[in-house]
N, C-alpha and C positions, 0 to 999 in steps of 0.2 A: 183646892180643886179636888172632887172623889176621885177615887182612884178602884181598876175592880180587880181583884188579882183572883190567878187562878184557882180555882178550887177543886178541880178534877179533870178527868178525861176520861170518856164512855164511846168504848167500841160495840160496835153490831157483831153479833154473830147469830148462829143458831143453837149454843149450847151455853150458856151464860157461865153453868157451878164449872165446867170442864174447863171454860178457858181461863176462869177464874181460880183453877187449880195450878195454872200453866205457871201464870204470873207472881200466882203467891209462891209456888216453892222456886221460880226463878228470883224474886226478889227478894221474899221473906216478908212482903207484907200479909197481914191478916186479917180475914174477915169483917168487915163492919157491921153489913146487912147482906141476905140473903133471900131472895122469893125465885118461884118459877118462872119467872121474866128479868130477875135484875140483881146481879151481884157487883158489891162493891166490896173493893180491898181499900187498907187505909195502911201506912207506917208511920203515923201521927205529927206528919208534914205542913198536913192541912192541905197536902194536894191528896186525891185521891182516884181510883184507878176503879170506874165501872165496866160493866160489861153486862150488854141488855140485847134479850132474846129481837129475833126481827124475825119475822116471816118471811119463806122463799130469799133465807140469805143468801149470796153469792160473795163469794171469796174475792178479794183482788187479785189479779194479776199482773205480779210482777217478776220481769222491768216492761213489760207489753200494758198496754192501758186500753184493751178491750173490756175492762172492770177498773177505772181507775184507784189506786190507792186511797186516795183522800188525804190521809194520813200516816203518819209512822211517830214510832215512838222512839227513843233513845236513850240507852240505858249506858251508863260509866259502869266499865267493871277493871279491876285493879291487873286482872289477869287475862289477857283476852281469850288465851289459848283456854285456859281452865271456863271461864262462862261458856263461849261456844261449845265445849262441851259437855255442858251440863245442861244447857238450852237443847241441844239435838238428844241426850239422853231425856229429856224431857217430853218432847215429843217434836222440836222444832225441826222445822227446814233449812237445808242453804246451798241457795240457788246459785246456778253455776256464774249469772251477772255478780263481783266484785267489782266494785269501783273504788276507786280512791288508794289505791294501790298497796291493799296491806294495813293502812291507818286505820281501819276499823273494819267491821263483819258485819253483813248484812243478813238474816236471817228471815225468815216465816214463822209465825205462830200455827200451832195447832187450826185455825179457822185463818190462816191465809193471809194473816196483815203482816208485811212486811216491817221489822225494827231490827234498829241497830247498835252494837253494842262499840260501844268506842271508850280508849283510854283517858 
């Protein structure tokens, strides 16, 4: 039976190289491709992490869903206290909504999409 596995994940925003600046020095992945509409990072996973311009974008808003999320991303980090802050020296948010009591950090990206760094 085929099977499809994932190959990437591509967020909207309105500034593609910036948020794709965000990602790469929080992850460490790098570069793949680059144009005025659409950057993509890769760290030779095979999954890979786009980001493509969208006109009249609007940010989500969360934990309020007058802009629903859609999505969120989820990122393991070894340290929680040390990523959060190097995600908010980076240019992230963190909304005063926690959930989950401490087990992990809910953040904002630069354009607004809410992820979460969990151990």
């Amino acid at each position: 039976m085929p099977g499809a596995k994932l190959r990437g994940v591509t967020l909207d925003c309105a500034d593609p190289q910036s948020l794709a600046g965000f990602y790469g020095a929080l992850t460490g992945m790098s570069e793949l491709f680059s144009s005025d509409e659409f950057v993509a990072l890769t760290d030779g996973s095979g999954c890979d992490l786009g980001f493509q311009r969208v006109a009249g974008y609007r940010p989500p808003q969360w934990p309020g869903q007058d802009v629903p999320q859609q999505l969120h991303l989820d990122f393991r980090a070894d340290d929680l206290d040390a990523m959060e802050a190097l995600a908010l020296e980076l240019g992230a948010a963190r909304p005063d909504r926690q959930p989950g009591d401490g087990r992990w950090r809910v953040l904002l990206d630069p354009a607004g999409h809410p992820f979460c760094l969990t151990p």
